[in-house]
N, CA, C and O atoms as CSV, one atom per row, in Angstrom:
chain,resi,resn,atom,element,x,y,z
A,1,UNK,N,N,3.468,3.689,15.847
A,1,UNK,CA,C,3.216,3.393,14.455
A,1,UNK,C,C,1.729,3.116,14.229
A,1,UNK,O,O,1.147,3.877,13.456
A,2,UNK,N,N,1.190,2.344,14.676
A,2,UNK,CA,C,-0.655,2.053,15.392
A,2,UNK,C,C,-0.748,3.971,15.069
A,2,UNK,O,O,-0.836,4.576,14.001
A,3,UNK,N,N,-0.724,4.159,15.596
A,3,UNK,CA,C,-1.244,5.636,16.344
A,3,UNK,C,C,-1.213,6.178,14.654
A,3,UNK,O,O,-2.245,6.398,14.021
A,4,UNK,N,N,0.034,6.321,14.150
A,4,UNK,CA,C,-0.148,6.790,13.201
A,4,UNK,C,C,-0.981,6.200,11.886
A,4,UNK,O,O,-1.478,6.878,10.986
A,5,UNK,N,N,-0.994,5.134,11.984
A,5,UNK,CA,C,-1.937,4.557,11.149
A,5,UNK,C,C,-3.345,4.706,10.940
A,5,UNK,O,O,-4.067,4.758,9.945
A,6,UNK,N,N,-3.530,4.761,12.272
A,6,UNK,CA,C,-5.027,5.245,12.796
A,6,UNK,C,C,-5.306,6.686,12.273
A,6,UNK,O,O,-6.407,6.889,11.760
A,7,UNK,N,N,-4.664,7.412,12.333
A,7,UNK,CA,C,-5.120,8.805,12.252
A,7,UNK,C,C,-4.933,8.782,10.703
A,7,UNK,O,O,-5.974,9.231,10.223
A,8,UNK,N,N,-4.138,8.484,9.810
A,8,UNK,CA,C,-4.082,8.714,8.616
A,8,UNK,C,C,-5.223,8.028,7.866
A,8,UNK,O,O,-5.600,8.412,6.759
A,9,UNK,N,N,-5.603,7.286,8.337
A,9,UNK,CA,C,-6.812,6.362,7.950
A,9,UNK,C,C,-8.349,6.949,8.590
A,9,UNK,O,O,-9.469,6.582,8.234
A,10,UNK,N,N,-7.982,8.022,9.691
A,10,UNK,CA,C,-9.465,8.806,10.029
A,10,UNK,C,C,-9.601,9.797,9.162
A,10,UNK,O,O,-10.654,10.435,9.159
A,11,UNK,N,N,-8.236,10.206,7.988
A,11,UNK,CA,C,-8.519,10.981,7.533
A,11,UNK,C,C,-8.763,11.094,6.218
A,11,UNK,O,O,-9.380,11.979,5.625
A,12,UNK,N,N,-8.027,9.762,5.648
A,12,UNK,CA,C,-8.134,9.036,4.207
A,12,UNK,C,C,-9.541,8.905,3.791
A,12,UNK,O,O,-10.114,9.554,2.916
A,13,UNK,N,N,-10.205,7.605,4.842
A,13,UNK,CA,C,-11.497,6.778,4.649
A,13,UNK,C,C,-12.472,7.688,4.282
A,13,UNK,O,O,-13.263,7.486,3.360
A,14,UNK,N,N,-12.432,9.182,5.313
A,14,UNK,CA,C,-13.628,9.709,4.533
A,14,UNK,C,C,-14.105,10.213,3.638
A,14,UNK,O,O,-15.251,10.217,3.187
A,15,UNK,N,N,-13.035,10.745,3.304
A,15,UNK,CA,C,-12.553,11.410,1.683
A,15,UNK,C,C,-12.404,10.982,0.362
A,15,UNK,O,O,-12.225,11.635,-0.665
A,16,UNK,N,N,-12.548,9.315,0.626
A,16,UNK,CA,C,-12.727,8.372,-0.089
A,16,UNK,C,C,-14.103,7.724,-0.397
A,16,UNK,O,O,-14.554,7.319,-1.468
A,17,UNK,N,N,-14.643,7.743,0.855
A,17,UNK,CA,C,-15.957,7.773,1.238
A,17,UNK,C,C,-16.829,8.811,0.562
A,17,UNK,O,O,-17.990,8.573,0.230
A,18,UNK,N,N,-16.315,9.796,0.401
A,18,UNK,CA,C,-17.415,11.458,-0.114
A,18,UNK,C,C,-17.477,11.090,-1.642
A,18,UNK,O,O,-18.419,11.239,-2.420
A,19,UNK,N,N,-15.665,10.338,-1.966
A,19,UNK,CA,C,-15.475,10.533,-3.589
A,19,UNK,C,C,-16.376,9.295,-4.224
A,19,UNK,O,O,-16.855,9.329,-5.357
A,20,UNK,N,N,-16.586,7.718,-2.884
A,20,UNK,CA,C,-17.352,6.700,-3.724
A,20,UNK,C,C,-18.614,7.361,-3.668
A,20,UNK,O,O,-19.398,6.792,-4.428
A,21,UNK,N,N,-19.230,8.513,-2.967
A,21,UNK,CA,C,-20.627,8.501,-2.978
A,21,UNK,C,C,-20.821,9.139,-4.033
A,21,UNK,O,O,-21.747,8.837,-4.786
A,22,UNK,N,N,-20.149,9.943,-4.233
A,22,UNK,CA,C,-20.459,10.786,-5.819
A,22,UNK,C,C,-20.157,10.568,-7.054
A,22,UNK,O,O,-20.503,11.183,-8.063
A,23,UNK,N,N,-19.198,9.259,-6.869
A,23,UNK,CA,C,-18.662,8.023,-8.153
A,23,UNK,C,C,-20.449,7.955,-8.859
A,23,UNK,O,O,-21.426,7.600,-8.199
A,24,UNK,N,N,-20.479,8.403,-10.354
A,24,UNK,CA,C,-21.317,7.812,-10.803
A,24,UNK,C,C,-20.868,6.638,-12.266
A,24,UNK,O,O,-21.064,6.899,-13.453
A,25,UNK,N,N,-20.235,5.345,-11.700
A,25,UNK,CA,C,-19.921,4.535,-12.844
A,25,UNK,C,C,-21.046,3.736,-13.483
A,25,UNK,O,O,-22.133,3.373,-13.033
A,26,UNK,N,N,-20.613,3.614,-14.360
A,26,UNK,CA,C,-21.450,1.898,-15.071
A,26,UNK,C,C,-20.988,1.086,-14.184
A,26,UNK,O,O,-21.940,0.331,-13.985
A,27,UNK,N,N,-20.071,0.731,-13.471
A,27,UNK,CA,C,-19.718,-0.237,-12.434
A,27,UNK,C,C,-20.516,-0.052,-11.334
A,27,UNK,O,O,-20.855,-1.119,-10.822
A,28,UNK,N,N,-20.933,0.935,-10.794
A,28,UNK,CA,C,-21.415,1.375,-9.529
A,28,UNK,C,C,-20.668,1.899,-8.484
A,28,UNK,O,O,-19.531,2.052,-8.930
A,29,UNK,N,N,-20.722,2.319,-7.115
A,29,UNK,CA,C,-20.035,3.128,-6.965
A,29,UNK,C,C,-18.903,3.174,-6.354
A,29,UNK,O,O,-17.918,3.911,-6.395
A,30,UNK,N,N,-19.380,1.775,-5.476
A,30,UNK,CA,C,-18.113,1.350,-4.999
A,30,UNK,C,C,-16.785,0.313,-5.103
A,30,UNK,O,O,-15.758,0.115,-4.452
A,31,UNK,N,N,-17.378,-0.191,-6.226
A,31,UNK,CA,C,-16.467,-1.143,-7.409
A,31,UNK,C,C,-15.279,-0.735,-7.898
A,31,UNK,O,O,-14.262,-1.427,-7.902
A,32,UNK,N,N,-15.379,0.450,-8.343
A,32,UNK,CA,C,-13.879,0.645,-9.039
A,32,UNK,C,C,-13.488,1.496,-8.076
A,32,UNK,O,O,-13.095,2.542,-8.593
A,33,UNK,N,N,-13.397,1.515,-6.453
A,33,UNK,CA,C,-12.651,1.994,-5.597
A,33,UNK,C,C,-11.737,0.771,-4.891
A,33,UNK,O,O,-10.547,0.852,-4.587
A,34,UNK,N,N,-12.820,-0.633,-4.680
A,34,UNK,CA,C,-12.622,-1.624,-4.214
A,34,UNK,C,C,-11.419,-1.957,-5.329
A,34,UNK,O,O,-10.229,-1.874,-5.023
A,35,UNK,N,N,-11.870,-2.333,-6.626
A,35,UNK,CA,C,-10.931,-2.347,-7.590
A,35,UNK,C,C,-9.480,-2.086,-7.469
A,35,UNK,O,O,-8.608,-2.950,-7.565
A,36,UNK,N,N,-9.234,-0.443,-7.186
A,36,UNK,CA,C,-8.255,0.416,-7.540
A,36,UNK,C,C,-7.315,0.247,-6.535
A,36,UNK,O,O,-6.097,0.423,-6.572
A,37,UNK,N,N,-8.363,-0.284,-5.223
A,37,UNK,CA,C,-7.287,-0.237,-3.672
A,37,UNK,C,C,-6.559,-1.721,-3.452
A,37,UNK,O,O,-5.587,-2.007,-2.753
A,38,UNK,N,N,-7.551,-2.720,-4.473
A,38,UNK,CA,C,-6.748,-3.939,-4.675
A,38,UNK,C,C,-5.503,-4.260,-5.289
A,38,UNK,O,O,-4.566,-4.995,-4.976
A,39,UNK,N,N,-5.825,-3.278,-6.545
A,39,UNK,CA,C,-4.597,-2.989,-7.187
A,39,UNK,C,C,-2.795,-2.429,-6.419
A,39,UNK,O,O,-1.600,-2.643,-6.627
A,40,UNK,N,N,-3.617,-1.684,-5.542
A,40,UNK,CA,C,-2.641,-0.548,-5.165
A,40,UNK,C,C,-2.143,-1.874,-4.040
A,40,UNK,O,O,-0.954,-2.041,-3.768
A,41,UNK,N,N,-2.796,-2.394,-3.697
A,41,UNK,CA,C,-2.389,-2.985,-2.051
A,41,UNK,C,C,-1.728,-4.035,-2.814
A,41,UNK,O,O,-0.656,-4.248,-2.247
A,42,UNK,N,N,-1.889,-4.992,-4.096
A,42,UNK,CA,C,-1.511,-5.882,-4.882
A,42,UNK,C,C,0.124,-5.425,-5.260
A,42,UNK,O,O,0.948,-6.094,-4.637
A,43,UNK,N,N,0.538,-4.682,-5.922
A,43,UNK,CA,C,1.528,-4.027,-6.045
A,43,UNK,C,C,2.200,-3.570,-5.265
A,43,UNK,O,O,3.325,-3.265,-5.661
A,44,UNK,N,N,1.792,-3.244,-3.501
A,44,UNK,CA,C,2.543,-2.906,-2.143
A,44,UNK,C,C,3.006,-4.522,-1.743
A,44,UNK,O,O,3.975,-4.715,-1.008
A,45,UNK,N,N,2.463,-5.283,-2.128
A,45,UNK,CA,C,3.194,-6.753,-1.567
A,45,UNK,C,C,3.624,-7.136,-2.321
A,45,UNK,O,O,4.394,-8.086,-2.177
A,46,UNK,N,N,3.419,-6.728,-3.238
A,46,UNK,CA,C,4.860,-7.286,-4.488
A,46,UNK,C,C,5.754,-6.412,-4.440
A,46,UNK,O,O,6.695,-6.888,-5.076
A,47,UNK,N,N,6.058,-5.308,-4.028
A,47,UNK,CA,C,7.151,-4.443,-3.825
A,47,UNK,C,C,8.135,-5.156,-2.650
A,47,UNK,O,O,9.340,-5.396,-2.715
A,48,UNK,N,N,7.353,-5.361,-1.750
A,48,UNK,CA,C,7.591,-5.985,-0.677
A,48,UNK,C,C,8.219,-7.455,-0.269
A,48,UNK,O,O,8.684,-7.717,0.840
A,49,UNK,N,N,8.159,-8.129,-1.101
A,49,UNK,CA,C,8.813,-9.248,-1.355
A,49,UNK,C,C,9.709,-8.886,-2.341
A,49,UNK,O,O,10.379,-9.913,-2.453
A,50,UNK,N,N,10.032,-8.301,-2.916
A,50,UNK,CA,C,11.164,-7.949,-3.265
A,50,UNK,C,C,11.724,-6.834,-2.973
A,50,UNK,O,O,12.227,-6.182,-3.889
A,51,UNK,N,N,11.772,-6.306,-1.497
A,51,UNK,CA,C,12.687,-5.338,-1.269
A,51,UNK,C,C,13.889,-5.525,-0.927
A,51,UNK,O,O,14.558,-4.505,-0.764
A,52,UNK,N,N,14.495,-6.738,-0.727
A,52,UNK,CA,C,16.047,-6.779,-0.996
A,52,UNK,C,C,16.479,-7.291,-2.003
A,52,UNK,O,O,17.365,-8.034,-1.581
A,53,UNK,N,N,16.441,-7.383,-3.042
A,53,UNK,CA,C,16.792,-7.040,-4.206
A,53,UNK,C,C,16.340,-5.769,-5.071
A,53,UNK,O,O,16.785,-5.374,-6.149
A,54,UNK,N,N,15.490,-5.339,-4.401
A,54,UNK,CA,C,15.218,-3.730,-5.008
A,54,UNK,C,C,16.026,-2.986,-3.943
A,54,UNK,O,O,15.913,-1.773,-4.119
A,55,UNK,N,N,16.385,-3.128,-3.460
A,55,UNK,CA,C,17.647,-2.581,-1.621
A,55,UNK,C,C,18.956,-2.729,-2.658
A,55,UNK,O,O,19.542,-1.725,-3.062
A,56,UNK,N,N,19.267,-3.793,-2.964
A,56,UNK,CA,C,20.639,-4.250,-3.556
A,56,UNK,C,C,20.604,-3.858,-5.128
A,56,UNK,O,O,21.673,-3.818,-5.737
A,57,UNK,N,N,19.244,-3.533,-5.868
A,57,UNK,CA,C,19.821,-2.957,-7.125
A,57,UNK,C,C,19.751,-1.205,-7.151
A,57,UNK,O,O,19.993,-0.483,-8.118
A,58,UNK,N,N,19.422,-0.873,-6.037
A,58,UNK,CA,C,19.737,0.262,-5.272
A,58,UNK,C,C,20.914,1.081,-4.686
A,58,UNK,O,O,21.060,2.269,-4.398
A,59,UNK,N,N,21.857,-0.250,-4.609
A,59,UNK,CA,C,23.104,0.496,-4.099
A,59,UNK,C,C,23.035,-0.187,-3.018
A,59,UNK,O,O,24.186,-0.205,-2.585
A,60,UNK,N,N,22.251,-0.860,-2.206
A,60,UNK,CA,C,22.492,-1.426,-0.811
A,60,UNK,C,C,23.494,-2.440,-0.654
A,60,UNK,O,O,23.472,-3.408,-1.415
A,61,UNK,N,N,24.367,-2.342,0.234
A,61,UNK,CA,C,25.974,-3.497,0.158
A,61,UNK,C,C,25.556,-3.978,1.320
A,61,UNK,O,O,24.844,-3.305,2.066
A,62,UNK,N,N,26.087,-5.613,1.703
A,62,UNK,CA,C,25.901,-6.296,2.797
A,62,UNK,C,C,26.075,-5.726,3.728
A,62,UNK,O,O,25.431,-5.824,4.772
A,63,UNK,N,N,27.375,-4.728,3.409
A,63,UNK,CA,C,27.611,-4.904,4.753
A,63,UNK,C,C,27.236,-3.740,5.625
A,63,UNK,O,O,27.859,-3.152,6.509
A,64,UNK,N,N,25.656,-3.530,4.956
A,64,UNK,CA,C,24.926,-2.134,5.478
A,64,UNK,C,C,23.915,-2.385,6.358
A,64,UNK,O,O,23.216,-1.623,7.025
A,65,UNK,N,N,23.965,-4.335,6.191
A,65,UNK,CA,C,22.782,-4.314,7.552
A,65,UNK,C,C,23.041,-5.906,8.080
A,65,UNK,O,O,23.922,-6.614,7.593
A,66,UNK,N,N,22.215,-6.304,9.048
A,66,UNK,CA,C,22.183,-7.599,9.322
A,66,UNK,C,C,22.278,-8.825,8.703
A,66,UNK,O,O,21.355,-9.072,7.927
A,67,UNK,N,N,23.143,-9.674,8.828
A,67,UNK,CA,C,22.473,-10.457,8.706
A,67,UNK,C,C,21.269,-11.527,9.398
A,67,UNK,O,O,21.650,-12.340,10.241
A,68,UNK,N,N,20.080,-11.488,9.070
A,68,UNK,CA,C,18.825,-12.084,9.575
A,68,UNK,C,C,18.039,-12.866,8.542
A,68,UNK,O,O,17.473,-12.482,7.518
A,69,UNK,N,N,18.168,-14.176,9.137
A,69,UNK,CA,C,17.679,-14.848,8.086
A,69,UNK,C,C,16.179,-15.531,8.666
A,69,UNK,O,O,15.901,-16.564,8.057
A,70,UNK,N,N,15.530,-15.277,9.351
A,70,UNK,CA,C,14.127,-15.519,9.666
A,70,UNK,C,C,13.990,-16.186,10.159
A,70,UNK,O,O,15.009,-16.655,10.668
A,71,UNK,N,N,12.476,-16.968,10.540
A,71,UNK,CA,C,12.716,-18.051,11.337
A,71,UNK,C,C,12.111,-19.494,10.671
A,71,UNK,O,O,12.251,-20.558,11.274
């Protein structure tokens, strides 16, 4: 999973990288990338804390997985 992370990210960063260098904002250039990825990563952990109840208004029934209640 590492492995794959890594490589999708050797191939993301730079391409992101080409698009902040040629960003010409009133913000500057790398602001509303920083911005946009906060957003995006902001909204991946809020998905995320609620993925069992987005699991269960999904159709997911108990008795489709563990019970694990943490530690």
């Amino acid at each position: 999973m590492m492995c794959r992370n890594c490589m999708v990210a050797a191939g993301v960063l730079p391409c992101v990288r080409i698009w902040s260098d040629k960003c010409s904002s009133k913000y500057g250039r790398g602001r509303p990338f920083i911005l946009a990825g906060s957003l995006m990563i902001s909204v991946a952990v809020t998905i995320i804390g609620f993925s069992a109840d987005i699991g269960y208004l999904l159709g997911d029934a108990d008795e489709d997985h563990r019970n694990f209640k943490g530690t």
